[in-house]
Residue, then its C-alpha position, 0 to 999 in steps of 0.5 A: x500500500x502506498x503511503x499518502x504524499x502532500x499535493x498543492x492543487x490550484x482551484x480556479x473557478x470561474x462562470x455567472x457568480x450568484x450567491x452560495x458558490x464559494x460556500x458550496x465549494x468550501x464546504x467540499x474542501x473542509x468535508x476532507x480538511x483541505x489546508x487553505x495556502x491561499x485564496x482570492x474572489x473577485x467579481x466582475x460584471x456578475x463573472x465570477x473569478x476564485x481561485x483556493x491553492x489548497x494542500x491535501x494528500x493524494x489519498x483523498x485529492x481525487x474524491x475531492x476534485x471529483x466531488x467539485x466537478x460535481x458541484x460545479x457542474x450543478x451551481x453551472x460553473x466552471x473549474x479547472x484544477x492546476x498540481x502546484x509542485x513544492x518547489x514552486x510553491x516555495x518560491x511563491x512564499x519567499x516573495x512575501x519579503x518582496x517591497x509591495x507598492x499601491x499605483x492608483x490611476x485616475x481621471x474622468x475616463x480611463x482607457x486601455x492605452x492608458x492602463x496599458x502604458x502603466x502597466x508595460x512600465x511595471x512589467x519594464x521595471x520587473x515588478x509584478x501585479x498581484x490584484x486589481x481593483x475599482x475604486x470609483x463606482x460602476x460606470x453607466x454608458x454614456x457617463x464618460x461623456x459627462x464633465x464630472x465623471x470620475x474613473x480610478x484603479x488602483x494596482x497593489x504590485x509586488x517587488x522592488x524597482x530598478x530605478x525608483x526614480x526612473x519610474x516616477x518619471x516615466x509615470x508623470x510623463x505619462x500621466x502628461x501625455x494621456x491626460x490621467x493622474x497617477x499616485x505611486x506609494x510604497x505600501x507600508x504601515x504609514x501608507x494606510x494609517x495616514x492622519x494629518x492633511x495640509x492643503x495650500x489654499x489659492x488656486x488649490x481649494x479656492x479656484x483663485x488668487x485671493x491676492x489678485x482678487x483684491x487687487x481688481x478692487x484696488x485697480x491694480x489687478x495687472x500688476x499685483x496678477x503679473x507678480x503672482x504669477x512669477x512668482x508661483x512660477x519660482x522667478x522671483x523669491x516669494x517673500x519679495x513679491x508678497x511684500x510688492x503685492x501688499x504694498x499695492x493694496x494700500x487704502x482699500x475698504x476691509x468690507x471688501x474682503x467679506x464680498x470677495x470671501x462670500x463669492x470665492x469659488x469653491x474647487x470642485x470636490x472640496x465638500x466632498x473631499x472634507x466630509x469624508x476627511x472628518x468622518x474618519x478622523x483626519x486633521x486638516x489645515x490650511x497653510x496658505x501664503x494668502x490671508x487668514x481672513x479667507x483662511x478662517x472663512x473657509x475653516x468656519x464653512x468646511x471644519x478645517x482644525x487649524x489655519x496659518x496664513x498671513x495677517x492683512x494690516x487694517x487701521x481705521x477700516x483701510x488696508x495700510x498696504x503692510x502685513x503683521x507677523x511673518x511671512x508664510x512662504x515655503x520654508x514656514x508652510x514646511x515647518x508648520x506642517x512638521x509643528x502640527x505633526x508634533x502637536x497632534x502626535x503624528x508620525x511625518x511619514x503619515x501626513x499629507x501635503x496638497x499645493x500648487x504652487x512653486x511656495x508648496x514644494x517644501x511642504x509637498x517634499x516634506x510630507x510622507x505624501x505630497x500631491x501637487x494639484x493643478x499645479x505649475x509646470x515646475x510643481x510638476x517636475x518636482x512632485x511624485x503624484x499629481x493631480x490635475x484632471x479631476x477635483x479635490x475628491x481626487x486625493x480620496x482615491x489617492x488614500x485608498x478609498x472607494x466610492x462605496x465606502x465614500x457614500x456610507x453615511 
């Protein structure tokens, strides 16, 4: 009589999904105490894909396979078994070591070119993909058309890349040339328990220049809006221009400053962007180089826990055409995202960086994430994840979560 060896059997199970299958099928493997080594279910269009790699001894592994042959035929699905050798198996397993990285793609559609330029760079780069998921909802026909649709994947791939920095690049080239956004972070434990959100505040959760704003009331729009843009270009020290700028708005009424934060307009996805920020425990702040005026305005409105931006002189009712306290430029936006971290007890590695602006690289660089949004061409070069064809609610997909835990309530 021979003795009984171990076999490692591959189960993959595919056909029209419905409810029972996977317990049908389990219930069969724990009848004869099947060890599971692995398992994954996905679902796509009511298609059901499983796959169990199971350990077993050859006694029994023929019942077994005929009993889900059985069982398969009778839920109407299909089932293919694959022998697994110990070798094999053995390697899968020294894989665990392996570095595992999230690479999430986003945009108001996506496409297979798209997703086949990303996915070519992995293969390029020797890393491997180990699962797919959606995570904006299902897309009705026609949707893709609509302004504000919305499409993300995310990507969880194994391995260690031959050049990091390389693969960053290619990505935001990429991302460039095929109009989507792209986020490529190392799947570690800060990654998923991030805690702290930063979030420049002009041109980033306003859809203006608070500044040039301002300046039209005063009647020197041109010159204040020419200085803005060098500026968040990197051509002139920030602190200079702000200083210029300020200057200029001497002598106009404060009462213009609520007209002007009454009508600011809102980022698309900002609302949304905050609710689920708030449900779920971040702290926000807003650390702009405007003005606390609007600051307080927008963290009144949307509960933002903290505020630092740059205090208007007023006297008699007129801007004086000076500022009071320092400047919040790039250097100070860095350090008071690192001084909030302290405050809140927050590992640097779990906080989170959005800006558009050349002031926003030092805060986009020290974070554990930073996101450049909408941002200036050297912005861009400069930062790892990008945002620029969707709204604010962006930066939820960049952090992991669907659209269905989203909507919960």
């Amino acid at each position: 009589m021979e003795t009984p060896q171990l076999e490692l059997i591959l189960i993959n199970i595919s056909g029209q999904d419905h409810p029972g299958v996977t317990s049908a099928l389990s219930e069969i493997l724990a009848r004869y105490n099947a060890g599971i080594l692995d398992i994954g279910q996905a679902d796509i269009h009511h298609t059901l894909s499983l796959g169990i790699l199971i350990k077993t001894d050859s006694a029994v592994s023929g019942n077994i396979m005929k009993e889900l042959l059985f069982k398969a035929t009778e839920l109407n699905v299909n089932v293919r078994f694959s022998p697994v050798s110990i070798e094999e198996y053995e390697n899968w397993v020294g894989m665990q070591g392996k570095d595992r990285w999230i690479i999430t793609i986003l945009g108001r559609r996506l496409t297979a070119r798209q997703i086949a330029n990303v996915t070519a760079e992995i293969s390029e780069q020797g890393m491997n993909i180990d699962s797919i998921q959606r995570l904006t909802g299902r897309m009705p026909l026609g949707e893709e058309e609509q302004p504000l649709s919305k499409s993300c994947v995310e990507f969880s791939v194994r391995g260690m890349p031959r050049d990091t920095a390389a693969m960053q690049a290619r990505f935001m080239q990429l991302s460039q040339e095929e109009e989507f956004d792209i986020s490529m972070q190392e799947d570690t434990l800060f990654r998923r328990c991030r805690r702290l959100i930063c979030f420049d505040m002009d041109s980033t959760l306003i859809e203006t220049e608070v500044i040039d704003e301002l300046a039209i009331r005063a009647g020197v729009g041109d010159q204040v809006k020419a200085i803005t843009e060098r500026a968040m270009r990197g051509e002139i020290d920030f602190c200079e221009s702000f200083r210029e700028r300020v200057a200029l708005l001497k002598g106009l009424d404060e009462s213009v400053m609520q007209e002007i934060a009454e009508n600011l307009p809102i980022t698309e996805g900002l609302d949304r962007m905050m609710q689920v920020l708030k449900r779920v425990g971040y702290k926000t702040a807003i650390l702009s180089g405007g003005f606390t005026y609007f600051g307080n305005y927008l963290k009144q409105k949307y509960g933002f826990d903290y505020v630092y931006a740059n205090e208007l002189e007023i006297v008699d009712g007129k801007l004086t055409g000076r500022y009071l306290g320092e400047i919040v430029d790039g250097r100070r936006k860095a350090e008071l995202l690192k001084l909030i971290a302290q405050v809140e007890n927050v590992n640097i590695a779990q906080t989170i960086a959005v800006g558009d602006g050349a002031n926003d690289l030092p805060m986009l660089s020290t974070a554990g994430l930073g996101i450049a949004f909408h941002a200036k061409p050297k912005v861009k070069a400069n930062a790892e994840q990008s945002i620029s064809t969707i709204g604010l609610d962006g930066v939820l997909y960049f952090l992991g979560f669907k659209d269905s835990f989203i909507s919960e309530k």
